[in-house]
C-alpha positions in Angstrom: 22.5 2.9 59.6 26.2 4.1 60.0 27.4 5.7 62.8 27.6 9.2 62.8 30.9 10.8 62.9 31.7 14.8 64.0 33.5 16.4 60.9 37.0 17.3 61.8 37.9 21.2 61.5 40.4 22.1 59.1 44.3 22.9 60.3 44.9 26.4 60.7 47.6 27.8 58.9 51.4 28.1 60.1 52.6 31.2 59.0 56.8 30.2 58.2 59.3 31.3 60.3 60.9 34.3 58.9 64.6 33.4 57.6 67.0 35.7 58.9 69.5 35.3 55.7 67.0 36.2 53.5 67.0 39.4 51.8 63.7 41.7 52.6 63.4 41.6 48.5 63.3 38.3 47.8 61.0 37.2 50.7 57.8 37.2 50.1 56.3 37.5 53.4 58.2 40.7 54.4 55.8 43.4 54.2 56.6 46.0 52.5 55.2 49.1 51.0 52.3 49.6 48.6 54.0 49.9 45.2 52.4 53.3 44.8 54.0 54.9 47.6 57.7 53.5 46.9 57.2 55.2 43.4 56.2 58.5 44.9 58.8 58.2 47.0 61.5 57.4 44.2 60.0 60.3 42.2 60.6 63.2 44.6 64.4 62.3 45.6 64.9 62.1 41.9 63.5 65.6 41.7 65.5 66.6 44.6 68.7 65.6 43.1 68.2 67.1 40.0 67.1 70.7 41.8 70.7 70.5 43.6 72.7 69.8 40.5 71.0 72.8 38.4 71.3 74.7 41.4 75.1 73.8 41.8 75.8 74.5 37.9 73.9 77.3 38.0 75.8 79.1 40.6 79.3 77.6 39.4 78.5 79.5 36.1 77.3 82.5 37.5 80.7 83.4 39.4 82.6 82.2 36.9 81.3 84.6 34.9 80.9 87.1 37.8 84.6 86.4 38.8 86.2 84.4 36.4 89.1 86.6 35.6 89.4 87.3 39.6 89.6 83.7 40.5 92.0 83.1 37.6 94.5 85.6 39.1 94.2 84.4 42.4 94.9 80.9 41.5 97.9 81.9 39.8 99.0 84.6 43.1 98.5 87.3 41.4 96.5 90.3 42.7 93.5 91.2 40.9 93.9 94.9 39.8 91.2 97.4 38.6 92.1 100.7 37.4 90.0 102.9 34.9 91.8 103.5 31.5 93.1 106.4 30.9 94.3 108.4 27.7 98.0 106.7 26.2 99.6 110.4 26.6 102.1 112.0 29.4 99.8 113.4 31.9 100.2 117.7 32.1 100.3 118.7 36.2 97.3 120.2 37.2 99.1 122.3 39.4 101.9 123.3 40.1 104.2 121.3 42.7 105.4 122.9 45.8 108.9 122.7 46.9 110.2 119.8 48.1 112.0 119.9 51.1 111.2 117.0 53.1 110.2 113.4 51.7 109.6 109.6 52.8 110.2 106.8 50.8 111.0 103.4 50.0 114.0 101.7 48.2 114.0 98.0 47.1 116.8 97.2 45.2 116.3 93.1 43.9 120.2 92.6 42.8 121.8 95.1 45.4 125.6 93.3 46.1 126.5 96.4 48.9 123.3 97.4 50.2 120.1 96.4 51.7 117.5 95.2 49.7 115.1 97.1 51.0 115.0 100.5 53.2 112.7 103.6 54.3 114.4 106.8 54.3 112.7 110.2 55.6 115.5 112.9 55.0 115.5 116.9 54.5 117.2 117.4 51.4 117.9 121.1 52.2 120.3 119.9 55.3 121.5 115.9 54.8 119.7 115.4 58.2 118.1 111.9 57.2 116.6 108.5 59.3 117.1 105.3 57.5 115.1 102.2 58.4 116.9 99.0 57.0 114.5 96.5 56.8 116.6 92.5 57.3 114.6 89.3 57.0 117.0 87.5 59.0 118.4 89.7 61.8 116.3 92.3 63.4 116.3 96.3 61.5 118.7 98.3 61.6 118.0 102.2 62.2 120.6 104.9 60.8 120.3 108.6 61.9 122.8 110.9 60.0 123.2 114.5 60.6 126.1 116.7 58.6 129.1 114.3 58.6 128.5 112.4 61.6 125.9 109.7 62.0 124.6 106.7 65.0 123.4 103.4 64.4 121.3 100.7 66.4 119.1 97.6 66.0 115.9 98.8 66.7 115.2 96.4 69.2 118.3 97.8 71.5 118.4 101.2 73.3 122.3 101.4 72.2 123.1 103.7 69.8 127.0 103.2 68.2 128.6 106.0 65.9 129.7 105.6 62.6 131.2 107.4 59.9 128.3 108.9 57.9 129.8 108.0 54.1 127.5 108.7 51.1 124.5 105.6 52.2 121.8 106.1 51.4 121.3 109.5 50.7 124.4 111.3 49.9 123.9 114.3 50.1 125.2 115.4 46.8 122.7 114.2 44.6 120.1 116.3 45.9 116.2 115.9 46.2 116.2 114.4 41.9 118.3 111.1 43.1 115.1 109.8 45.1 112.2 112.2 44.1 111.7 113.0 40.9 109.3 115.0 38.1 108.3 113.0 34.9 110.7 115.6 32.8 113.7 114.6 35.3 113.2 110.7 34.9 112.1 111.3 31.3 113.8 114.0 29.4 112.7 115.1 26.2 115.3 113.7 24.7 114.3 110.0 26.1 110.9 110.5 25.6 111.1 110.4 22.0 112.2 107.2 21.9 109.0 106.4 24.4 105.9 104.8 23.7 103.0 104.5 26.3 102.1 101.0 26.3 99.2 101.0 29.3 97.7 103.9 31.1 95.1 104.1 33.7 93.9 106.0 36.5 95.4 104.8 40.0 97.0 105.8 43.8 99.5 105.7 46.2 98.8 105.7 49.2 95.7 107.7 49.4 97.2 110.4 46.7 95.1 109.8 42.9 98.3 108.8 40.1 98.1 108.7 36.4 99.8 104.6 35.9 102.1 104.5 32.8 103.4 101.6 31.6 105.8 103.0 29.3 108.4 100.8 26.6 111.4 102.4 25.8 113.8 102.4 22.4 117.2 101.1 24.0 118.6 103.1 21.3 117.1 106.5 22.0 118.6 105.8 25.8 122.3 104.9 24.5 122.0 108.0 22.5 121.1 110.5 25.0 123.7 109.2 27.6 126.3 109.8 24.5 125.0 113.4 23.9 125.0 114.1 27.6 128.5 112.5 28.3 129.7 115.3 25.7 131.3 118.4 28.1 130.0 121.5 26.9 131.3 123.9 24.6 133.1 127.0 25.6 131.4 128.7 22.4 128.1 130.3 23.9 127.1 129.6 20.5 126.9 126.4 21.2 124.3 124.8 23.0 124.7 122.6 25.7 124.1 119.2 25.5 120.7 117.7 26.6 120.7 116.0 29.9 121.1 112.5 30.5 119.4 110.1 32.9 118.5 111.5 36.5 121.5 111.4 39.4 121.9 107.8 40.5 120.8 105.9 37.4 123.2 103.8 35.6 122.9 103.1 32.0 123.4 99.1 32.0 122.9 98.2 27.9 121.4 95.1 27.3 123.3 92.4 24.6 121.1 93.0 21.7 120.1 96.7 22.4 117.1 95.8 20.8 114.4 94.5 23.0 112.7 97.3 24.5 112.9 98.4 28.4 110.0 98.6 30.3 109.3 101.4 33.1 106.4 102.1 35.7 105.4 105.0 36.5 103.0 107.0 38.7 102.5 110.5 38.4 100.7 112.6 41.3 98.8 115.7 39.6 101.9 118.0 39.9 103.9 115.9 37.7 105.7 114.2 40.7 106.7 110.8 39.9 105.0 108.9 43.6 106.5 105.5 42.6 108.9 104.2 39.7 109.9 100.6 38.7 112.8 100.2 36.7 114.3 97.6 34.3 117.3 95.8 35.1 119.2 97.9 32.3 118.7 101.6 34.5 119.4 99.8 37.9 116.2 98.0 39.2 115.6 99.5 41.9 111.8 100.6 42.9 111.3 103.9 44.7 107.7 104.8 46.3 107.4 108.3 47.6 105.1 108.0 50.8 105.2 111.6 51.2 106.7 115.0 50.7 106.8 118.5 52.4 108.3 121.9 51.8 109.5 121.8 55.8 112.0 121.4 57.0 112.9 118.3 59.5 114.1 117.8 62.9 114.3 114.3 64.4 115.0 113.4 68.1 118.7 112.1 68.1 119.7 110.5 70.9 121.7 111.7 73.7 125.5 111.0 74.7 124.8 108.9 77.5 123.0 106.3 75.2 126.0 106.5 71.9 129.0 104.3 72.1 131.8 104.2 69.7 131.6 101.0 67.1 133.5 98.1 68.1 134.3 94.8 66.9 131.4 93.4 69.5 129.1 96.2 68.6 129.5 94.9 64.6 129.0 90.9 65.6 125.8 92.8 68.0 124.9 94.9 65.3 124.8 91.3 63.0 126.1 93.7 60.2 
């Protein structure tokens, strides 16, 4: 008989220790998730990402087509501009204008050599009595107040006014109200406006006031040739008729080289036939005028009193910075 021996119980196992180098993918007694789940998982950030994309192209394409043409002009500083289109014809007044007595408006002049660039001028034509706001970009404005032959100048931040010969800036008096506001017939005689050709139209304002917008080309050709008839003094035969008139007061005919290329104009034209603003080429002077506002009243500003006018010295220029 052999002696009886108790069975021995089996080792339990050691579970390893976990390695902390080893990558969660590559060990395999990290848990991780049923495979299931990671697909489902993996399936709806898929979707998601594709939901954002379409959503992102979709509403790229939608205000590029919305806007396109905005944006474009934007990108590129220029102002985005939408005006109806109107007829390619001169506009007729609706009715007629009132007289024009009293007016406001702007002057920018681009290549002026003995004058501001840029000034406001309210004036009564009917009497010379005028205010002229210079506007400087490097020196504070200037404000001129002329009345008859005698006029009074002063930065507007000072309470010093100085006196000063009036001369003909920038108003003169002789010219009259068709130097600064003018009809369509006065900027564009008949004679001109043959030569004319409307190359834009459309429906626009100033200010608050509705304007017809011409864009309008001119023949160089038809311009030299009216200035030449209208140089012509007239004839001392009644017989004869006078010549046709030339360009407004105040507008100098400049030819260009080839006297080819056409000249381009801007107009807009109020509903009595007023011209509210006007760009000109280079060749006619360049200057831009925008008429802010007119009145058949007369105009009487507050000048100031003797007690706050000096006479213009040689300080009062280097104060005045002019």
């Amino acid at each position: 008989m052999l002696p009886q021996v108790a069975a021995v119980a089996p080792r339990p196992a050691t579970t390893p220790a976990a390695n902390p180098f080893a990558s969660s993918l590559n060990d395999p007694w990290s848990p991780s998730p049923p495979p299931q789940q990671v697909k489902r998982r993996g399936s709806a950030r898929r979707g998601f990402t594709w939901f954002l994309v379409l959503a992102v192209i979709g509403g790229l394409t939608y205000v590029g087509v919305t806007y396109g043409s905005d944006l474009m002009e934007l990108a590129t500083g220029e102002e985005a501009v939408d005006e109806p289109a109107a007829p390619l014809v001169f506009p007729t007044p609706v009715s007629a204008a009132a007289p024009i007595r009293t007016a406001t408006f702007t002057v920018e002049q681009p290549n002026a050599l003995d004058g501001p660039q840029r000034y406001e001028v309210t004036t009564d034509f009917d009497n010379g009595i005028s205010r002229v706001l210079i506007d400087r970009e490097d020196a504070p404005d200037l404000e001129v107040l002329t009345v008859f032959d005698s006029a009074v100048i002063r930065r507007v931040d000072q309470p010093i006014w100085y006196r000063l010969d009036r001369g003909t800036f920038p108003a003169g008096h002789e010219f009259g109200r068709a130097r600064w506001v003018r009809t369509l017939d006065e900027l564009l005689p008949p004679a001109i406006r043959q030569g004319a050709t409307i190359a834009q139209a459309s429906d626009s304002t100033v200010g608050t006031d509705a304007a017809r917008h011409l864009v309008v080309s001119l023949d160089p050709a038809a311009v030299n040739q009216a200035v030449s008839a209208a140089a012509v003094p007239p004839s001392a035969d009644p017989a004869v008729p006078p010549p046709p008139p030339g360009l407004p007061a105040g507008i100098d005919w400049q030819p260009g080289t080839d006297g080819v290329t056409p000249l381009t104009i801007e107009v807009w034209v109020d509903s009595t036939g007023t011209i509210r603003k006007s760009i000109l080429p280079a060749e006619l002077g360049g200057e831009t005028i925008t008429v802010t506002s007119v009145s058949p009243d007369a105009w009487q500003p507050v000048f100031p009193t003797e007690d706050v006018i000096s006479p213009l010295t040689a300080a009062a220029l280097f104060g005045l910075s002019i």
